[in-house]
C-alpha positions as CSV (number, residue, x, y, z in Angstrom):
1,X,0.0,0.0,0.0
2,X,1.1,3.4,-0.5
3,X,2.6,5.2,2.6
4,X,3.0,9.1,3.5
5,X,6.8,10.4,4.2
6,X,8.2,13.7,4.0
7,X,10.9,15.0,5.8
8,X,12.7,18.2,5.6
9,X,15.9,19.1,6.5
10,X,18.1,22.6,6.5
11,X,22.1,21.7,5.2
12,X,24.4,24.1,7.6
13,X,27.6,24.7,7.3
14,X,27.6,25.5,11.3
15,X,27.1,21.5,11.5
16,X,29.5,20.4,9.5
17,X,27.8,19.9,6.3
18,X,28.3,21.2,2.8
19,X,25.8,21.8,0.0
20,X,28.4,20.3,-2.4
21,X,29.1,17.1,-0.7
22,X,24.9,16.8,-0.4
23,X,24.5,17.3,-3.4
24,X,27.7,14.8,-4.9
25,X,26.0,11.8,-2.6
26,X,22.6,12.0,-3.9
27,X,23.4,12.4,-7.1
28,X,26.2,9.6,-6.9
29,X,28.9,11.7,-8.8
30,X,32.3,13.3,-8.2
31,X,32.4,17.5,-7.2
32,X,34.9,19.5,-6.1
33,X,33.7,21.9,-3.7
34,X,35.9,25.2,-4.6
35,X,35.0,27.2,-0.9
36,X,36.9,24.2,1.2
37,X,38.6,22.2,-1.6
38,X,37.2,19.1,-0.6
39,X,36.7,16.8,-3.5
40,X,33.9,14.3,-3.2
41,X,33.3,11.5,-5.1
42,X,30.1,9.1,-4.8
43,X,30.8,7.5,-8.3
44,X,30.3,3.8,-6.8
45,X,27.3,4.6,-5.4
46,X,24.6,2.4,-6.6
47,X,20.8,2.8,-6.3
48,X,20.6,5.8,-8.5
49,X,17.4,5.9,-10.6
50,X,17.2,9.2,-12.3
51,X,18.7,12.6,-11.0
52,X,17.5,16.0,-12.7
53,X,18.2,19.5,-11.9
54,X,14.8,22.0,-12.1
55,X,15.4,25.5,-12.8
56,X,13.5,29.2,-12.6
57,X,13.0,31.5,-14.9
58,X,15.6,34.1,-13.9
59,X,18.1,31.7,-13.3
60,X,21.7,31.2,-15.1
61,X,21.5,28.3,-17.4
62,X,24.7,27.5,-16.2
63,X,23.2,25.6,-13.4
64,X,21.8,23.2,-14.9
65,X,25.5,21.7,-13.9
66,X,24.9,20.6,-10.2
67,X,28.9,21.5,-9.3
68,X,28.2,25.3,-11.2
69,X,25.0,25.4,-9.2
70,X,25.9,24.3,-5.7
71,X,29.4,25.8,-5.7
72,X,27.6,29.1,-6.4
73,X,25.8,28.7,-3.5
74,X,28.7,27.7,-1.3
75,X,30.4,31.2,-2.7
76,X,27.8,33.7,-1.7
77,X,27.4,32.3,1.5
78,X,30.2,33.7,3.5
79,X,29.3,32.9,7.2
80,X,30.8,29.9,8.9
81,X,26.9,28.8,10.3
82,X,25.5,29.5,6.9
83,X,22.1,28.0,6.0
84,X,23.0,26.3,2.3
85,X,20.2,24.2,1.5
86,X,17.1,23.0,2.7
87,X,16.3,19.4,2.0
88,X,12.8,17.5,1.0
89,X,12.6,13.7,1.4
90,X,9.9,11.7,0.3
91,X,8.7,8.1,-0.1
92,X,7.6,7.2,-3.9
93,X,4.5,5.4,-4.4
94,X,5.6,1.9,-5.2
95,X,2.4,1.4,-7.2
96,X,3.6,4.1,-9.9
97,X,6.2,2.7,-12.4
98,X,9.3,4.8,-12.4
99,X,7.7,7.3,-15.3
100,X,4.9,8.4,-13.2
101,X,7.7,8.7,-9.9
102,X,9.9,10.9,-11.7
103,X,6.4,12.5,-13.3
104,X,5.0,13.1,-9.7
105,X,7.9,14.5,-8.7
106,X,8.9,16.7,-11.4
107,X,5.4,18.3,-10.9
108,X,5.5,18.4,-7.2
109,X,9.0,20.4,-7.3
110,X,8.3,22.9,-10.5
111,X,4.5,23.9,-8.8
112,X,5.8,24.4,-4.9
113,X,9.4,25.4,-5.7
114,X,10.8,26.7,-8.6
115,X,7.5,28.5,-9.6
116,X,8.4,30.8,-6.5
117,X,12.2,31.4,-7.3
118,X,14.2,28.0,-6.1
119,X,16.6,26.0,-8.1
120,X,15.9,22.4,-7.1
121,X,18.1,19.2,-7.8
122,X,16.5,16.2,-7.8
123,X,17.5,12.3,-6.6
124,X,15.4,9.4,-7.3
125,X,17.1,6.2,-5.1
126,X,15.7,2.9,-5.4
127,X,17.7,0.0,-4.3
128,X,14.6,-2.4,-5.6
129,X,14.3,-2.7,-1.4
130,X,10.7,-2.0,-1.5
131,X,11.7,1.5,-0.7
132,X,11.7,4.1,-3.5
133,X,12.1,7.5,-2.1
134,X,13.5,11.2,-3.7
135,X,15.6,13.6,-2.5
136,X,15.0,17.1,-3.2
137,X,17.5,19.7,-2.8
138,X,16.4,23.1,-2.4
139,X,18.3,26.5,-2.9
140,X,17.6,29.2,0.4
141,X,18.7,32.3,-1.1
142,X,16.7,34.4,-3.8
143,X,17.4,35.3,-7.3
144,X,17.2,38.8,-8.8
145,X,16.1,39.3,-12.4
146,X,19.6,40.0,-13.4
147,X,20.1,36.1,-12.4
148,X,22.3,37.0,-9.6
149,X,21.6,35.5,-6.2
150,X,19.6,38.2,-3.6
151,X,20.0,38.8,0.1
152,X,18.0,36.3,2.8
153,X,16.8,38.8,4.6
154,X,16.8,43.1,5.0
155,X,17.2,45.3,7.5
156,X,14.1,47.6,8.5
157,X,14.4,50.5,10.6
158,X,11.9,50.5,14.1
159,X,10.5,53.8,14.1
160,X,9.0,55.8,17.3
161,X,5.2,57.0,17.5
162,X,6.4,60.5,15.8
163,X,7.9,58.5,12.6
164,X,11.2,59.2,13.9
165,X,14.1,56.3,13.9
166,X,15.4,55.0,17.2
167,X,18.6,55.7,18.1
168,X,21.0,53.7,20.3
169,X,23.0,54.2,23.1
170,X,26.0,53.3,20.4
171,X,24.9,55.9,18.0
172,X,23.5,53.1,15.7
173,X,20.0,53.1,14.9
174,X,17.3,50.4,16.1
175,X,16.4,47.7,13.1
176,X,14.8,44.4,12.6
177,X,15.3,41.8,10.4
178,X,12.9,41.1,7.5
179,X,13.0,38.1,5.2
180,X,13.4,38.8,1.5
181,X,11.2,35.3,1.1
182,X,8.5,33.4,2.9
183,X,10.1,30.2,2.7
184,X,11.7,29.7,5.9
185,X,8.0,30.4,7.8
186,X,6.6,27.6,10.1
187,X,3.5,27.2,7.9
188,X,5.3,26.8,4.5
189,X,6.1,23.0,5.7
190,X,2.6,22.3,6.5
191,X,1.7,23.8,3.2
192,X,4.3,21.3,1.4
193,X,3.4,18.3,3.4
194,X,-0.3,18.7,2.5
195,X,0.8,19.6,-1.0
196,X,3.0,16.4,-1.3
197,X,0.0,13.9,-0.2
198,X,-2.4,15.7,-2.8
199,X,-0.6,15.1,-5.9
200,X,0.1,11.7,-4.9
201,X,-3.6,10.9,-4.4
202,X,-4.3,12.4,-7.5
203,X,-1.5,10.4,-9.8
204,X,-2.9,7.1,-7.7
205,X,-6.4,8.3,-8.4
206,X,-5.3,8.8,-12.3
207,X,-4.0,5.3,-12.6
208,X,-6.7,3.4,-10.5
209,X,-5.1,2.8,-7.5
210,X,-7.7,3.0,-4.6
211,X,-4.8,3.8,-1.7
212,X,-4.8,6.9,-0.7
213,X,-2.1,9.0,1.6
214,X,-2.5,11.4,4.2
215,X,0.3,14.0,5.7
216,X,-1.3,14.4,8.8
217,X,-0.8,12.1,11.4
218,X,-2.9,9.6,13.0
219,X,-3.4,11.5,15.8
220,X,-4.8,14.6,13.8
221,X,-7.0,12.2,11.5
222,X,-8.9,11.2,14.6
223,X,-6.6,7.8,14.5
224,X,-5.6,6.3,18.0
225,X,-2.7,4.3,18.2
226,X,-0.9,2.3,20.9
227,X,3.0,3.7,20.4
228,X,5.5,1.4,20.3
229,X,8.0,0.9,22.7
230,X,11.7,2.1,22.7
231,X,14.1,-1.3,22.2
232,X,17.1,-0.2,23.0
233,X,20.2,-1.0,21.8
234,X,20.7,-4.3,23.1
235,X,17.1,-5.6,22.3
236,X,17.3,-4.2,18.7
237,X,20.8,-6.2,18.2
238,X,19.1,-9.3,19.5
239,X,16.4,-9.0,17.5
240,X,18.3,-7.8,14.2
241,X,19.6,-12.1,15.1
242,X,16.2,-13.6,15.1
243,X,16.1,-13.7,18.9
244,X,13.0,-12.5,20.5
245,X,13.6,-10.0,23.6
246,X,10.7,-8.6,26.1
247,X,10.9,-5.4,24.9
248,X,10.7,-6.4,21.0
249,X,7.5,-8.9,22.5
250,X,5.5,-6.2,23.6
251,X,6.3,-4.0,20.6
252,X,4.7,-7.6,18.8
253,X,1.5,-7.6,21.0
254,X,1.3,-3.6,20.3
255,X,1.3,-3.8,16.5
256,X,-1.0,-6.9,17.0
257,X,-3.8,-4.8,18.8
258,X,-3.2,-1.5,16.7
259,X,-4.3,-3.7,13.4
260,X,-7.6,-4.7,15.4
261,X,-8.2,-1.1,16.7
262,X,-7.4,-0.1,13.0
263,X,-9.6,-2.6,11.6
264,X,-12.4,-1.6,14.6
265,X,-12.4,1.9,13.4
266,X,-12.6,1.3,9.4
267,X,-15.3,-0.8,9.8
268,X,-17.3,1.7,12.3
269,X,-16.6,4.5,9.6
270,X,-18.4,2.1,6.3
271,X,-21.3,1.6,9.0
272,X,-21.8,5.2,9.3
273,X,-21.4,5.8,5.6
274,X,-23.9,3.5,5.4
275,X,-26.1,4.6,7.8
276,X,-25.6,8.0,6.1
277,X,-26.2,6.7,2.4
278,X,-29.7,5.4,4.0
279,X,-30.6,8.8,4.9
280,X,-30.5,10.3,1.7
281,X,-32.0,8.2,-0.1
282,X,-35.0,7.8,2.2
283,X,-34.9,11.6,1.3
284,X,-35.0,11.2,-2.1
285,X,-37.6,8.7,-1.7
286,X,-40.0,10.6,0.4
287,X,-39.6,13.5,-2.5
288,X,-40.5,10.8,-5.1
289,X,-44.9,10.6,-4.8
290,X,-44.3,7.2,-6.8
291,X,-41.9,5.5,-4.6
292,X,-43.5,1.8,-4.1
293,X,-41.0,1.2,-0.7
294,X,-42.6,0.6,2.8
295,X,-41.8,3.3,5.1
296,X,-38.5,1.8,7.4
297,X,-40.1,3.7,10.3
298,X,-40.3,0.1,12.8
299,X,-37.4,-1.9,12.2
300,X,-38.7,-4.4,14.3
301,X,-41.9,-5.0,12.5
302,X,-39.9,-5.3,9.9
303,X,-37.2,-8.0,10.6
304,X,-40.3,-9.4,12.5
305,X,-42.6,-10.2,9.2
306,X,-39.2,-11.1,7.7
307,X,-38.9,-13.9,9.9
308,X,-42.7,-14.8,10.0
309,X,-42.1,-15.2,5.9
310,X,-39.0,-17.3,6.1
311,X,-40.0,-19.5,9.2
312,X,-41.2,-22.3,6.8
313,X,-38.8,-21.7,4.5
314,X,-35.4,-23.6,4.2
315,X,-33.6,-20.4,4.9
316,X,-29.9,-20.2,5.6
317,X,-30.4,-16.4,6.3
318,X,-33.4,-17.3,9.1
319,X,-30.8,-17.2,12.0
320,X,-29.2,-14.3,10.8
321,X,-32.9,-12.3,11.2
322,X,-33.2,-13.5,13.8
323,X,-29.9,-12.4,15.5
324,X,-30.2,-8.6,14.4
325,X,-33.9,-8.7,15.6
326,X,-33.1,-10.0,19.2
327,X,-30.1,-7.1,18.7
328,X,-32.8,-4.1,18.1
329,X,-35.3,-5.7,20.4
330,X,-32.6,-5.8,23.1
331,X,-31.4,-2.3,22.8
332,X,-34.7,-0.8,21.7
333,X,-33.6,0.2,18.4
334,X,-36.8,0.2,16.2
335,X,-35.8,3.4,13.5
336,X,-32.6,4.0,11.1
337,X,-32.1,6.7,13.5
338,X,-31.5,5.5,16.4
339,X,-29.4,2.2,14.9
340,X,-27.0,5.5,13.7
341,X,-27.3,7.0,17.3
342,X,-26.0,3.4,18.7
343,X,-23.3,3.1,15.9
344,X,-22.1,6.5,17.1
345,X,-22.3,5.5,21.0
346,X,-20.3,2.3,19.8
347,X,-17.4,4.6,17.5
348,X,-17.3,6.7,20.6
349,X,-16.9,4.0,22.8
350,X,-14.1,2.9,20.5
351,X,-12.5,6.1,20.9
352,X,-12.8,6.1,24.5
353,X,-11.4,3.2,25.4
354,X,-8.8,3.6,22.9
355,X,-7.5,6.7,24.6
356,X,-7.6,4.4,28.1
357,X,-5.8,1.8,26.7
358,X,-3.2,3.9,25.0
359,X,-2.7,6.1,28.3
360,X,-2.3,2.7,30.2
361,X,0.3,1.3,28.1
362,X,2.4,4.5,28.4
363,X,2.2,4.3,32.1
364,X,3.6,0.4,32.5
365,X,6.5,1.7,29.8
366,X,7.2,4.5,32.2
367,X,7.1,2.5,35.4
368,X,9.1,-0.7,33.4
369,X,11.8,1.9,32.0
370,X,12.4,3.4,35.8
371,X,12.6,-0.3,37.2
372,X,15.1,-1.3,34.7
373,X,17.4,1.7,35.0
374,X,17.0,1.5,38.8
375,X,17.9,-2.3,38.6
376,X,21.0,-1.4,36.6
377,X,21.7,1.9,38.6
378,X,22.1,-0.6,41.4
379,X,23.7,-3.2,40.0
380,X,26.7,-0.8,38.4
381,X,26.8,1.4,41.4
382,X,29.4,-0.2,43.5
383,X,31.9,-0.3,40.3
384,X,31.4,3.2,39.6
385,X,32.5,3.8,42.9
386,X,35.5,2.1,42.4
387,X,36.3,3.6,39.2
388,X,36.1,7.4,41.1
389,X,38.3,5.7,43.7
390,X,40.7,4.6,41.6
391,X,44.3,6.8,41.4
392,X,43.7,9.2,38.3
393,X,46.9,7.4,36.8
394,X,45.4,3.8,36.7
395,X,41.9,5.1,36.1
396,X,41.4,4.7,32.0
397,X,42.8,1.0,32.9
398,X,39.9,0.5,34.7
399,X,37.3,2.7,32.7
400,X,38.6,0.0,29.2
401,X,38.4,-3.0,31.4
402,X,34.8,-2.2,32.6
403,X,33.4,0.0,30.1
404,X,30.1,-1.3,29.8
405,X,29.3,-1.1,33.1
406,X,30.0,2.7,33.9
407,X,28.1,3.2,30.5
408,X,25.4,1.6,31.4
409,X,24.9,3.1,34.9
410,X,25.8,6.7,33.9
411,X,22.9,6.1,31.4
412,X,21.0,4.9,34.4
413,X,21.7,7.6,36.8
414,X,20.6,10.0,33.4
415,X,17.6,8.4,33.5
416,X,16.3,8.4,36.9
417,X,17.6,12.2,37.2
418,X,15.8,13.3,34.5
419,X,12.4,11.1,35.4
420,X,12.3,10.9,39.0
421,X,13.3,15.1,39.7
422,X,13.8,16.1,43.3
423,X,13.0,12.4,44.8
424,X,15.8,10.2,45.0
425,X,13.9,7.3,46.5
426,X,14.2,3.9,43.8
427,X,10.4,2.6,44.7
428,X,11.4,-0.9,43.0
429,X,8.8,-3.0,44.5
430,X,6.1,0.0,44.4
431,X,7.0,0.3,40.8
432,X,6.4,-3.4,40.0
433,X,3.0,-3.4,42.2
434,X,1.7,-0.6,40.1
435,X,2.9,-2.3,36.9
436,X,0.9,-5.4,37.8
437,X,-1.9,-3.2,38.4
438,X,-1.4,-1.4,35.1
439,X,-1.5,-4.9,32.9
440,X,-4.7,-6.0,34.5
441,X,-6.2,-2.5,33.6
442,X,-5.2,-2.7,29.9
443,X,-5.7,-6.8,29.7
444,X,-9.6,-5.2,30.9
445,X,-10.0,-2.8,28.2
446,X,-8.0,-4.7,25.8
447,X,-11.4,-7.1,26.7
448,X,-13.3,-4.3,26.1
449,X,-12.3,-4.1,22.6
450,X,-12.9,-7.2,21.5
451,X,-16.4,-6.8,23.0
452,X,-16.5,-3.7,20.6
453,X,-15.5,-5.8,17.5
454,X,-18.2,-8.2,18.4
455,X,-21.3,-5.4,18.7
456,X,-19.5,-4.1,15.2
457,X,-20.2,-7.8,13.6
458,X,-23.3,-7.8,15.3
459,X,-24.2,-4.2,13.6
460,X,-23.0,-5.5,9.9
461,X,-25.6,-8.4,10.6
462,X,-28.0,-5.8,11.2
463,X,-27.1,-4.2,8.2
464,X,-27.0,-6.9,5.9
465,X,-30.5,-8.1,7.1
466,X,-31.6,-4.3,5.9
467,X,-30.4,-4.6,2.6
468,X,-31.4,-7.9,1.6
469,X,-34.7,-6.3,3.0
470,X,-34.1,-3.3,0.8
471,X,-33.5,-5.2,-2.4
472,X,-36.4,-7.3,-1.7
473,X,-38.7,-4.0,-1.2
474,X,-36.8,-3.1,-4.7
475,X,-37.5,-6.6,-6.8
476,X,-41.5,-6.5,-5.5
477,X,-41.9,-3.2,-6.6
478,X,-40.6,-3.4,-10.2
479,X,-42.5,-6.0,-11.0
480,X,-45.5,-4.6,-9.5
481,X,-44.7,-1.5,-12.3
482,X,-44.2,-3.9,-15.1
483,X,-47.4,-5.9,-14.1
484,X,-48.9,-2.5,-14.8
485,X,-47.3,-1.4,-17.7
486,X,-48.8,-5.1,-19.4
């Protein structure tokens, strides 16, 4: 299925990086960057699909050339923390052969980027992993008509409430800084993000491929998840082997109830479409003066002379009736309604205990991670203490013959600090009695949800029973119409 990524990046020189060397890996070739003298060559790396350099219009042609273009930019920027480039990563439809890809992105890049004055160098990798993703490269600085490169940013004088400028102590006058572009504002990623999943849905629309993404995540789509856990070094080595740890165990069981709360909430959402669908066409009915259909104002009644038909019949669907009328009879459900009032109470429900069982499993992670660091604080404390005791000239002995240890108690001590504040005290056995209580909790509502996805089967019954009903109602009444036209 197709899947939502998009991460963005700023290249700084203040951390090291170069716009150059950037630009040289992702595109797999060899440039020498003139402002350090650095040559770097990515030649041998493989899993290069296409790479393509987008242009505006007031832009020297001369840039086209990736060295030309990103050893410009490492000219003009002068300071040593200089913002060079911002990056844009994002995961490629798999569905889309690699014409569309480079299509998708082409058109992504020229209608967000270069139509509002960037140069942008593009990297499609695909290591026929499963994972096809692009890497965008993005220029920060302006460019003026005369296809030279503009400032970032101006300086604006503050002025008083007479119109007058502010002068300093110093003698200088008071001024603010005032970006040249709005590319660096908070909003413009959100803006990109949204605009990245919409022209994926619409090139997977366009070829017939019913995934959709979304940029948002599951939290602001009204999606509850159970997070995973944090491994940890040692559990993700162990597991990288094929051997199963706790930690990886209960990441298992997480991912194993996410897909049932997933499953929960898609099918609560096509019951209210449903339910929904119903409603307007009742509508449309009750404007049509020759609609033949029996008003669905009892539901009971109905599924009631359903069964009184079928009770002499050899019908495989008799139980079924039966089942979804002992349901409505039960909770009193006897319009469409109020069965869409009860599918709400039960998506709210959902939600509800969702959120409970979410919270829950955070708190035992909590309380497990401060028993484990404790444990380990306690275990490596005594050789910590030797290590300070030891004579400062025979102390990196010790530190290379126990290493781990005094790792994995500074961690520890880390750990507790930050979590535990002001209190010093290690409740270990408080801790555990909580945690007990904690997985009784969540093994209760994790019952609770499978009680959900049973009233969810038990609502599709319900449903089905209504449209077999429905195109029953239907069959009856056109032959009634063609009885008439004979």
């Amino acid at each position: 299925m197709a899947i939502y990524h998009l991460c963005i990046k700023i290249i700084s020189r203040g951390k090291g990086k170069s716009a150059v060397a950037a630009s040289a890996y992702r595109s797999g070739e060899k440039i020498k960057n003139e402002y350090d003298g650095i040559v770097h060559d990515f030649t041998r790396k493989g899993g290069i699909a296409h790479t393509e350099i987008l242009l505006p219009q007031n832009a020297p042609q001369e840039f086209v050339n990736r060295s030309i273009l990103w050893n410009s930019v490492e000219k003009i920027e002068k300071s040593k923390n200089s913002q060079l480039a911002r990056e844009i990563e994002v995961a490629l439809p798999k569905e889309l052969d690699r014409e569309k890809q480079i299509n998708l992105v082409r058109e992504y890049v020229k209608e967000n980027f270069v139509k509002v004055g960037m140069c942008a160098d593009i990297a499609l990798h695909d290591k026929n992993d499963g994972n096809p993703h692009c890497h965008i490269l993005l220029t920060m600085r302006p460019l003026n008509e005369d296809t030279t490169w503009g400032a970032k940013s101006k300086k604006e004088y503050i002025l008083d409430e007479n119109g007058e400028k502010v002068k300093l102590k110093n003698g200088n006058y008071k001024t603010r800084k005032i970006n040249t572009t709005d590319w660096n504002e908070q909003d413009k990623a959100e803006e990109w993000r949204k605009a990245w999943a919409d022209i994926t849905n619409k090139y997977l629309e366009e070829n017939s491929i019913q995934d959709k993404v979304d940029h948002r995540s599951y939290q602001r789509q009204g999606i509850e998840q159970i997070p995973t856990i944090h491994l940890g070094v040692s559990s993700t080595q162990m597991e990288k082997r094929g051997i199963a740890t706790d930690r990886g165990n209960i990441n298992r069981e997480i991912k194993h109830q996410n897909m049932i709360l997933r499953e929960i909430s898609r099918r609560i959402k096509a019951l209210l479409n449903w339910i929904r669908g119903i409603g307007k066409e009742e509508k449309r009915e009750h404007e049509n003066t020759k609609s033949t259909l029996p008003p669905k104002e009892n539901l009971l009644s109905v599924l009631e002379n359903l069964i009184r038909k079928n009770t002499d019949k050899n019908n495989t669907d008799l139980e079924k009736y039966i089942g979804s009328y002992q349901l409505l009879k039960e909770k009193n459900i006897t319009s469409i309604n109020q069965l869409k009032e009860s599918i709400t109470n039960l998506r709210d429900k959902n939600y509800k205990t969702t959120r409970a069982l979410k919270d829950t499993e955070k708190k035992i992670d909590e309380k497990t991670q401060l028993i484990d660091q404790s444990e380990k604080y306690l275990k490596y404390k005594d050789t910590y203490k030797a290590y300070i005791k030891t004579k400062k000239s025979k102390q990196e002995d010790f530190y290379n013959e126990h290493t781990a240890e005094l790792i994995l108690f500074e961690s520890a001590k880390k750990h507790l600090k930050e979590h535990l504040g002001e209190s010093k005290t290690l409740a270990i056995s408080k801790w555990k009695s909580e945690v007990s209580t904690l997985k009784k909790e969540k093994k209760s509502l994790y019952s609770q949800i499978l009680e959900i996805r049973e009233e969810v089967e038990q609502a599709e019954k319900v449903k089905t029973c209504i449209e077999q009903l429905e195109g029953h109602e239907k069959r009856l009444s056109q032959v009634k119409r063609n009885e008439l036209d004979l």
